[in-house]
N, C-alpha and C positions, 0 to 999 in steps of 0.2 A: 680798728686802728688804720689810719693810711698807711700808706706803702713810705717804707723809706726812698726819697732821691736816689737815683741812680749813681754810682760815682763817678767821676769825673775821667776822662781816661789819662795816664801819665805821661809825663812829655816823652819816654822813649817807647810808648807802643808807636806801632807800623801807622796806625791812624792817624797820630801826629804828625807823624814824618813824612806823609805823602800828602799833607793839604794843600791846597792848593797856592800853588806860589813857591813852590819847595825846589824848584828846575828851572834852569834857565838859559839863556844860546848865550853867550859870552861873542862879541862878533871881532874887536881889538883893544888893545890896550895903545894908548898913547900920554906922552908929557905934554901933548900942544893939545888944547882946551880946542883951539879953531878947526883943526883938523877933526877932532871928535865929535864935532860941533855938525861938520861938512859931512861925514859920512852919516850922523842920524840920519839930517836932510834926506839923503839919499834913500834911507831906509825908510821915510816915514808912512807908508805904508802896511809897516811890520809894526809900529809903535814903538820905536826901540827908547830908550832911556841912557842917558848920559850919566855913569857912577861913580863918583870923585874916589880914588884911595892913594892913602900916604903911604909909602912903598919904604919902610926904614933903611935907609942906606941909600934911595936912588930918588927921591924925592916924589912928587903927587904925579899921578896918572890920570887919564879920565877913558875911563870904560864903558865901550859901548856894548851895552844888551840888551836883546829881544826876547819876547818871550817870558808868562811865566806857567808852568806847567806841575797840574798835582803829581807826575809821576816822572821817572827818565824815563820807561817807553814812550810816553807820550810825546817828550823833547825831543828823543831821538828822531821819532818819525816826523814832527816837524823840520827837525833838523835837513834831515833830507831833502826835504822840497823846500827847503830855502836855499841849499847850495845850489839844487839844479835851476834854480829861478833866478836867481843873485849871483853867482861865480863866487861869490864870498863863503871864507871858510870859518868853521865856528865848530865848537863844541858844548859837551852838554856838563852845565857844575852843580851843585847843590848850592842852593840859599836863594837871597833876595829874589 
């Protein structure tokens, strides 16, 4: 007989949760699209990305972040040497 397939692993084991892309540096939030726009530029070295979010009550933001990372140690320690290279401050969130 073959072997049964492996089963699949569920969305809340640890394996899921730390794939890759699961971390990421949040660098600002802003309402002006240009400004958001001016500080990638600046950043394009780090490849940052521009994240549109409608913010209920305060209207659309555009967020800029860098970074995507299978783990938060791994963000974190990036994290660090992107402040001390850039003055810019940022932290570490879960998602996109």
């Amino acid at each position: 007989k073959p072997d049964p397939a492996p089963a699949a692993p569920k969305a809340d084991t640890p394996a899921h949760a730390a794939k890759a892309g699961a971390f990421a540096v949040p660098v600002v939030a802003t309402a002006n699209q240009a400004e958001a726009e001016k500080l990638a530029a600046k950043l394009e070295a780090y490849q940052p990305r521009v994240e549109t979010a409608d913010v209920p009550g305060k209207g659309r933001f555009y967020r800029v972040r860098v970074g995507s990372f299978g783990s938060k140690p791994e963000a974190e320690k990036f994290l660090k040497t992107f402040v001390s290279k850039t003055g810019s401050k940022g932290l570490v969130v879960a998602g996109r």
